[in-house]
KEROTI-46556 format. One record per residue (C-alpha): x, y, z; residue number from 1. Coordinates in nm, 3 decimals. Layout:
<rs>
<r east="X" north="Y" up="Z" num="NUM"/>
...
</rs>
This chain:
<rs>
<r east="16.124" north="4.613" up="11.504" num="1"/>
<r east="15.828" north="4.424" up="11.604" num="2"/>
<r east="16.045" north="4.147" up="11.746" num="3"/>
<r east="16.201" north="4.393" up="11.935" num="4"/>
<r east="15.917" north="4.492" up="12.114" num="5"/>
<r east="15.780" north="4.143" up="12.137" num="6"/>
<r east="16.105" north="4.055" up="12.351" num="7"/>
<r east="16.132" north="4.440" up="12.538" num="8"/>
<r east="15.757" north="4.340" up="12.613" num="9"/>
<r east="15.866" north="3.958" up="12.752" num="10"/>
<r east="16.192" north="4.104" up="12.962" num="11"/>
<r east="15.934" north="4.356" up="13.145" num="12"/>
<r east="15.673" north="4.085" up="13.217" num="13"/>
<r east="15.917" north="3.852" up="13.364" num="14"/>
<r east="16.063" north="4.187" up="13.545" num="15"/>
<r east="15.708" north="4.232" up="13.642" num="16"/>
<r east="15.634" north="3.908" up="13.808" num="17"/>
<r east="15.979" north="3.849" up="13.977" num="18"/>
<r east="15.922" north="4.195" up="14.155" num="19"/>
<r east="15.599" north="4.044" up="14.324" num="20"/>
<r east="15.836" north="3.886" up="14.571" num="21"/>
<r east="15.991" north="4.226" up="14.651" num="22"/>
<r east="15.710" north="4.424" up="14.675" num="23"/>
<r east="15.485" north="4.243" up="14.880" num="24"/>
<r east="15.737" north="4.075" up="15.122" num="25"/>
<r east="15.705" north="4.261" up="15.478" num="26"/>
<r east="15.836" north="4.229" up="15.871" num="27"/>
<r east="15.574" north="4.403" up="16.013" num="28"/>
<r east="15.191" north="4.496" up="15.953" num="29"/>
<r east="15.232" north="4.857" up="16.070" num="30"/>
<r east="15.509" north="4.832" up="16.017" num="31"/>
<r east="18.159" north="5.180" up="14.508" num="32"/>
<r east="18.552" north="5.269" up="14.438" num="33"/>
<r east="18.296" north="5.432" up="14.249" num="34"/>
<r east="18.081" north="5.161" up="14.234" num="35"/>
<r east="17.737" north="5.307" up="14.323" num="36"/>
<r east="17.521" north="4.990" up="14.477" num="37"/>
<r east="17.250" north="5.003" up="14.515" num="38"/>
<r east="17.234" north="5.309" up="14.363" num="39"/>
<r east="17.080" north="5.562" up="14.635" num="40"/>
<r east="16.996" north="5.828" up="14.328" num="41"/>
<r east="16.872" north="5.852" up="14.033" num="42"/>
<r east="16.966" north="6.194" up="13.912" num="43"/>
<r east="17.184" north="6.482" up="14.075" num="44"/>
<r east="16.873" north="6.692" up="13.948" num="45"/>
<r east="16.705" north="6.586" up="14.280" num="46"/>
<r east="16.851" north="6.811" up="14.473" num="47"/>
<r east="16.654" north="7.070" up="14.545" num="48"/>
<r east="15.243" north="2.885" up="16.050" num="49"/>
<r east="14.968" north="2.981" up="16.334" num="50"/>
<r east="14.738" north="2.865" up="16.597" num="51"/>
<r east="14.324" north="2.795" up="16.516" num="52"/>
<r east="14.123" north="3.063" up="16.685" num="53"/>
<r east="13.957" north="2.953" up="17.010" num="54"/>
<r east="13.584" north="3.068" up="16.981" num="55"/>
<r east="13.378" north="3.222" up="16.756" num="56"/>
<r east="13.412" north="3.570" up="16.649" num="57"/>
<r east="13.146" north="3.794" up="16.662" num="58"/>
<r east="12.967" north="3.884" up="16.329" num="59"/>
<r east="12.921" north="4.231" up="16.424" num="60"/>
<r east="13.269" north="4.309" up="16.528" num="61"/>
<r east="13.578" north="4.336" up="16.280" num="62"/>
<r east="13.818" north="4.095" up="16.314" num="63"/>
<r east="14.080" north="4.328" up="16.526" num="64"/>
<r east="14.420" north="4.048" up="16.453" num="65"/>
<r east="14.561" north="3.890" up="16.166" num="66"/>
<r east="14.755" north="3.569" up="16.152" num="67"/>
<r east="15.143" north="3.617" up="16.292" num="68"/>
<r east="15.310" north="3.717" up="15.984" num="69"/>
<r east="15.007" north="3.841" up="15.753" num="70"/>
<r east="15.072" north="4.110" up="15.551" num="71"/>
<r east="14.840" north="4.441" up="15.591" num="72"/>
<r east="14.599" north="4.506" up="15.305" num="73"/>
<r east="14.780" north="4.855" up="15.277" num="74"/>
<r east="15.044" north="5.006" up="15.384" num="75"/>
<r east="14.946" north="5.269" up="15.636" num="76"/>
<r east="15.209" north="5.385" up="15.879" num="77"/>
<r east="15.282" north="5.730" up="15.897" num="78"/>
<r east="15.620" north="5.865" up="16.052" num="79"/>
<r east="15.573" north="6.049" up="16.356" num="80"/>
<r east="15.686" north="6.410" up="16.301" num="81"/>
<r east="15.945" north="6.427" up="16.570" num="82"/>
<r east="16.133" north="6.169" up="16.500" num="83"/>
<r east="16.185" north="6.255" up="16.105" num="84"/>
<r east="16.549" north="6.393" up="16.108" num="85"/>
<r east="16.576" north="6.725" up="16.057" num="86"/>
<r east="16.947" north="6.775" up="16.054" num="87"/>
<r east="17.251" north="6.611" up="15.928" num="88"/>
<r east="17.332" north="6.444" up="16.258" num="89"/>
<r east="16.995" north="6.307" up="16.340" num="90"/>
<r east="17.032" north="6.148" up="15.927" num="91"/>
<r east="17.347" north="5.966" up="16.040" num="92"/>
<r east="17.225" north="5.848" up="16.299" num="93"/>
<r east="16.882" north="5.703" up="16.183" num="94"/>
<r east="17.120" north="5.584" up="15.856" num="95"/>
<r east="17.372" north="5.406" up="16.075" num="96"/>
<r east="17.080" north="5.249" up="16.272" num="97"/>
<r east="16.865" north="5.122" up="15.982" num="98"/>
<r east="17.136" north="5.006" up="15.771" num="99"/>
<r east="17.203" north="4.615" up="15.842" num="100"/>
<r east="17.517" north="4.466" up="15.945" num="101"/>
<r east="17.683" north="4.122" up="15.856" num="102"/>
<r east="17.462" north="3.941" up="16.161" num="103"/>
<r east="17.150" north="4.149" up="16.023" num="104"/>
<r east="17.085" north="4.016" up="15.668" num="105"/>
<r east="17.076" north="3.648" up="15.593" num="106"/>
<r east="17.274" north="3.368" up="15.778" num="107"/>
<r east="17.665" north="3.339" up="15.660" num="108"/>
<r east="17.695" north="3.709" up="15.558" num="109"/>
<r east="18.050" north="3.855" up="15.540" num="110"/>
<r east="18.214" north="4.213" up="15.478" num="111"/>
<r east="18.234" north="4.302" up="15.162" num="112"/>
<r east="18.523" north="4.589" up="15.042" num="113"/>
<r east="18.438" north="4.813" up="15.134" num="114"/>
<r east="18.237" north="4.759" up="15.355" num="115"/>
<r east="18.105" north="5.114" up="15.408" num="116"/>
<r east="18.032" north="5.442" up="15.191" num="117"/>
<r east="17.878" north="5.755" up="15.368" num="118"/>
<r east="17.792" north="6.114" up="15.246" num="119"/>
<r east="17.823" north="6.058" up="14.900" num="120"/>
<r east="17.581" north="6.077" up="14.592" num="121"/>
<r east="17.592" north="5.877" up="14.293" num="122"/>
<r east="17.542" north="6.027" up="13.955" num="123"/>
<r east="17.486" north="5.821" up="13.602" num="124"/>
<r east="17.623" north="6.048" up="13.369" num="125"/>
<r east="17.483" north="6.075" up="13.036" num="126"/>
<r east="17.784" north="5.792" up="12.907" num="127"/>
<r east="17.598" north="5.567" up="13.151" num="128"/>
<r east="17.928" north="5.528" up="13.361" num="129"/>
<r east="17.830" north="5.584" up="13.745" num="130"/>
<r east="18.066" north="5.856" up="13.960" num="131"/>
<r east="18.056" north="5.966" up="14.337" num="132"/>
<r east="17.972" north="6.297" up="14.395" num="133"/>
<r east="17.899" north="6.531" up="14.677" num="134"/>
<r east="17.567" north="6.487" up="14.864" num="135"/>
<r east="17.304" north="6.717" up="14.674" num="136"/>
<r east="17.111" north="6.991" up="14.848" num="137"/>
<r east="16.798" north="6.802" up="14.907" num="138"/>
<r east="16.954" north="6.512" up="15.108" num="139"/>
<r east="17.053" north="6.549" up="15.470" num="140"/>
<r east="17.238" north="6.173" up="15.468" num="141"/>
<r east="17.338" north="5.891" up="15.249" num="142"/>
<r east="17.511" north="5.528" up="15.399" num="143"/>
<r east="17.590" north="5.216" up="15.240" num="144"/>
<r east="17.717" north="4.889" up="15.408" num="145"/>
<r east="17.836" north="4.569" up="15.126" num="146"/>
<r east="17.746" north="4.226" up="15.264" num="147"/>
<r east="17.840" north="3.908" up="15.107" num="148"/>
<r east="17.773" north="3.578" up="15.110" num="149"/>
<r east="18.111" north="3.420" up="15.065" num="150"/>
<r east="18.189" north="3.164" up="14.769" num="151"/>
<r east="18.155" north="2.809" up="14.931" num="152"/>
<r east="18.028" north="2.419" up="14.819" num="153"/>
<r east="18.119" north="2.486" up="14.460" num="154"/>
<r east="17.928" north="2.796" up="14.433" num="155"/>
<r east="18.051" north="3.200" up="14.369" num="156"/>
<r east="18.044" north="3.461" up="14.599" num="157"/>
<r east="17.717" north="3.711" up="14.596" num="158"/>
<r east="17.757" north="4.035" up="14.631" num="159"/>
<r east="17.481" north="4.226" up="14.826" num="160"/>
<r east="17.454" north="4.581" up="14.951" num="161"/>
<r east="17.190" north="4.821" up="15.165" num="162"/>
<r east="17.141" north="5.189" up="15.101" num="163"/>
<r east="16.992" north="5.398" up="15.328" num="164"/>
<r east="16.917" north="5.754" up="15.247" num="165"/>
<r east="16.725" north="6.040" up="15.417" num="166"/>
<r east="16.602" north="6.349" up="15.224" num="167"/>
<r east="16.467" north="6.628" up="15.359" num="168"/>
<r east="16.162" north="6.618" up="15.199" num="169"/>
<r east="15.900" north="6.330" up="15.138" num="170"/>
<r east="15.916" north="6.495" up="14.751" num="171"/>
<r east="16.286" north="6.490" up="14.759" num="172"/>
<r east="16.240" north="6.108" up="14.819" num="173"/>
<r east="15.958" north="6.010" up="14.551" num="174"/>
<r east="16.147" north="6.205" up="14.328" num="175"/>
<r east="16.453" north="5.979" up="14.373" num="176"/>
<r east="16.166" north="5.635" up="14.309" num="177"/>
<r east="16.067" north="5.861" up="13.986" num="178"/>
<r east="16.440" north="5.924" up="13.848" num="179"/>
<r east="16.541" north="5.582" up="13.905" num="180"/>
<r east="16.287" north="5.399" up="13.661" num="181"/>
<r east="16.409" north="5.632" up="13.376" num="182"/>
<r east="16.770" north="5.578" up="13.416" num="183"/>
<r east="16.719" north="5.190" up="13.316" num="184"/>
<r east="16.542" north="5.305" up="13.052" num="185"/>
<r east="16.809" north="5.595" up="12.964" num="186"/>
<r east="17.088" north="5.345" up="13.003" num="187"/>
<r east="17.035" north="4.985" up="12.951" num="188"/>
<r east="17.349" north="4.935" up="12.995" num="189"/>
<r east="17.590" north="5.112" up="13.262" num="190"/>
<r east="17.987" north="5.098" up="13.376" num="191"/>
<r east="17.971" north="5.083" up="13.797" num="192"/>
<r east="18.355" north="5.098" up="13.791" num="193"/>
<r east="18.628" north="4.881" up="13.834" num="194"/>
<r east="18.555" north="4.654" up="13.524" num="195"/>
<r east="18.180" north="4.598" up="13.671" num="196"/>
<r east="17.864" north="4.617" up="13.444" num="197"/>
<r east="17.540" north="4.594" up="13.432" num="198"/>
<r east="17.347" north="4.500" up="13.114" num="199"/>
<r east="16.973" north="4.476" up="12.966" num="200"/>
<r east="16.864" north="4.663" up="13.274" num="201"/>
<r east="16.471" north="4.721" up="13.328" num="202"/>
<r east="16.305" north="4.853" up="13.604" num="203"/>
<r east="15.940" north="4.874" up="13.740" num="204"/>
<r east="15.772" north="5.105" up="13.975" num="205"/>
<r east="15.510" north="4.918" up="14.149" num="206"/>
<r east="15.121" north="5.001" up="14.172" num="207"/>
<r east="15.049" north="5.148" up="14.472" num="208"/>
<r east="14.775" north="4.881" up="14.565" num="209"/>
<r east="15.085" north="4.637" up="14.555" num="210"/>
<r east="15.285" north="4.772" up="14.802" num="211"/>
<r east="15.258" north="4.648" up="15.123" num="212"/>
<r east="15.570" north="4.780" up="15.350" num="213"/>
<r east="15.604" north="5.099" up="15.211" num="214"/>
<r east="15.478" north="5.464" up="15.048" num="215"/>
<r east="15.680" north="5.315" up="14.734" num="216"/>
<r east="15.878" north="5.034" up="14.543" num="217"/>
<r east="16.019" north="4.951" up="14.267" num="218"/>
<r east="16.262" north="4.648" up="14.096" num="219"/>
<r east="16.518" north="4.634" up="13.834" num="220"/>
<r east="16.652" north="4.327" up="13.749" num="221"/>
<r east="16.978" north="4.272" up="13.447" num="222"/>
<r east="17.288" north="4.107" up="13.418" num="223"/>
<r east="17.608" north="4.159" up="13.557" num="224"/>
<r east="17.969" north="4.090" up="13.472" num="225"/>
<r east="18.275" north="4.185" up="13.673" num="226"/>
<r east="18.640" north="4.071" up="13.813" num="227"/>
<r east="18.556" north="3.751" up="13.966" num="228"/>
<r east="18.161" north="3.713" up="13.881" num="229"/>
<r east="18.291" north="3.364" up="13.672" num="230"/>
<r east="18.104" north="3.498" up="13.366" num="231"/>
<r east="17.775" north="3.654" up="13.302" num="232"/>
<r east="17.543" north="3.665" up="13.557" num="233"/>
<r east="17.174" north="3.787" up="13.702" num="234"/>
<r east="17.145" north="4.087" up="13.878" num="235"/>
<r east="16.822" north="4.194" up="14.112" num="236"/>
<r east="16.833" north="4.550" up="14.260" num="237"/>
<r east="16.520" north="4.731" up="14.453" num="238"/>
<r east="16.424" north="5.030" up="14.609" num="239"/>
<r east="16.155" north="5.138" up="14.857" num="240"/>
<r east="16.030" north="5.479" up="15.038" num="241"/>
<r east="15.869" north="5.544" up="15.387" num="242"/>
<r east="15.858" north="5.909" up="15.456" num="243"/>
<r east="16.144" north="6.107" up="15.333" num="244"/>
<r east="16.341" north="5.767" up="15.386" num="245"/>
<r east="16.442" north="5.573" up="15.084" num="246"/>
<r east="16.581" north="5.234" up="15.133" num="247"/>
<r east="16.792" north="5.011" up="14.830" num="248"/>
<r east="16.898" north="4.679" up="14.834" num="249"/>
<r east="17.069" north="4.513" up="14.530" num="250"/>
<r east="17.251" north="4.200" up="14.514" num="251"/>
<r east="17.484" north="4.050" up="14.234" num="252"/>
<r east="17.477" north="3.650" up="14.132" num="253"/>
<r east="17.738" north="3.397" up="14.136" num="254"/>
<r east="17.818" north="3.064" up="14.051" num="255"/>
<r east="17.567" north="2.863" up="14.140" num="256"/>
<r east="17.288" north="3.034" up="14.239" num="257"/>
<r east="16.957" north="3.049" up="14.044" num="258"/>
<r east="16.774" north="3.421" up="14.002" num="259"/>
<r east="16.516" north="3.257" up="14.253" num="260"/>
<r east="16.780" north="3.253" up="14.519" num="261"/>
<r east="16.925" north="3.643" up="14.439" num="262"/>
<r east="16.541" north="3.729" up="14.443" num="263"/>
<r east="16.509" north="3.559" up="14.832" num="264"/>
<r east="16.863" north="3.761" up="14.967" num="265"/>
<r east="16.689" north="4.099" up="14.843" num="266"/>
<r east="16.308" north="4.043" up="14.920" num="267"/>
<r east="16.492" north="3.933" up="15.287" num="268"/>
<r east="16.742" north="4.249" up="15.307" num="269"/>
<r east="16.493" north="4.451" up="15.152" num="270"/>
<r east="16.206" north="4.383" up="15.418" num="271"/>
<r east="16.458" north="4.402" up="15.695" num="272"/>
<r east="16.562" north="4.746" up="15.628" num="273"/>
<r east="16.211" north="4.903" up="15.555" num="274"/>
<r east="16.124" north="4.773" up="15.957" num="275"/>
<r east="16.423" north="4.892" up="16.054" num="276"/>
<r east="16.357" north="5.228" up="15.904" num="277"/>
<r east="15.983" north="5.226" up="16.042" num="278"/>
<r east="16.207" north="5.154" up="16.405" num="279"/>
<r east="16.350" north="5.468" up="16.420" num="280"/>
<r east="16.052" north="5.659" up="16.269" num="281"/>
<r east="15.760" north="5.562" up="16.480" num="282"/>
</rs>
């Protein structure tokens, strides 16, 4: 039992530290068959390089810019009121906006099939196999686009996808972040359909202090098997609120391609959303 824990206790640390990419990667300083990626739920319960300065600064005046590309010490943008949807419409379209394309993500990006799923839920039933539902009550819109970067030079083809979901509360939202660490937990293991898999899932809600392009974060990292995947290999998944807008990104490996590489698609797709997002809520 204790070398159980010793190695539960290793898998989170190393969960822990690849997350750091994720987390504090940022664009701006204000700012399925039934396979669910990234999984925009965690429960159906939820439904109700710059230049040097040129002079010196003035001791008794804060410095007022940052180096191009600096991230904020906190994140601090608030959502102006009037442009938080309020209906179903105004979800789609702010979902449809946000969402990135195949000329959005990273360079070479290609459909994936399909390439779109809209106003559906995914649920992990309690046999940890993943079904489409109906949207719940709480959320007004839910879109997903599947972007991959196609097998070339030896190596397999990645699977990525982007999740954007709108909820009509900001409570609806944090409860999805809160749901979604305790279905790793719940089921290490889970059937997305189709012969796909995930295994020796964990996930990790990030520290508040840590987060610096959004209200919330969190990573999950595994393995994944499926037709095609060539074996066994890593999986990296996160998810990140602004508002009552929650944002996932997850991406699958391949042939060929190190975790460090699936952990540079997502911390790039996952950054580009979350401005995206702040876009059409500012």
């Amino acid at each position: 039992m204790m070398l159980k824990h010793r190695r539960n206790g290793a898998r989170l640390v190393a969960v822990a530290a690849a997350g750091v990419l994720l987390a504090g990667c940022g664009s701006s300083g204000a700012k399925t068959g039934a396979d669910p990626d990234p999984k925009p739920s965690g429960s159906v319960k939820q439904a109700g390089e710059s230049a040097e300065p040129s002079g010196t600064p003035d001791p008794k005046k804060p410095e007022e810019t940052k180096e191009p590309g600096a991230l904020p010490s906190a994140y601090e943008f608030t959502p102006d009121p009037a442009r938080v949807p309020r209906t179903a419409a105004e979800a789609r379209r702010l979902t449809r906006n946000a969402a990135l394309g195949e000329n959005d993500w990273t360079a070479g990006m290609v459909r994936g099939t399909p390439y779109e799923t809209a106003g559906t839920w995914t649920v992990l039933a309690d046999s940890c196999v993943w079904s489409r539902s109906a949207l719940p009550d709480g959320v007004l819109d839910s879109f997903t686009r599947r972007l991959d970067v196609p097998a070339q030079d030896g190596k397999g083809r990645v699977r990525g996808s982007v999740t954007v979901t709108v909820h009509k509360t900001v409570e609806d939202a944090d409860r999805e972040i809160k749901d979604t660490v305790q279905e790793s937990f719940r089921c290490p293991s889970q059937e997305l359909g189709g012969g796909q898999r995930l295994s020796g899932l964990m996930s990790l809600r990030f520290d508040q202090k840590d987060v610096r392009n959004a209200d919330a974060s969190l990573f999950e990292a595994g393995k994944y098997t499926g037709p095609g995947s060539g074996g066994t290999q890593d999986y990296v998944w996160s998810k990140s609120r602004i508002g009552p807008v929650t944002t996932a990104v997850s991406v699958k490996g391949a042939k060929g391609y190190q975790n460090s590489d699936l952990l540079r698609i997502a911390a790039e797709g996952g950054a580009k959303v979350l401005y995206r997002v702040e876009l059409e809520l500012k």
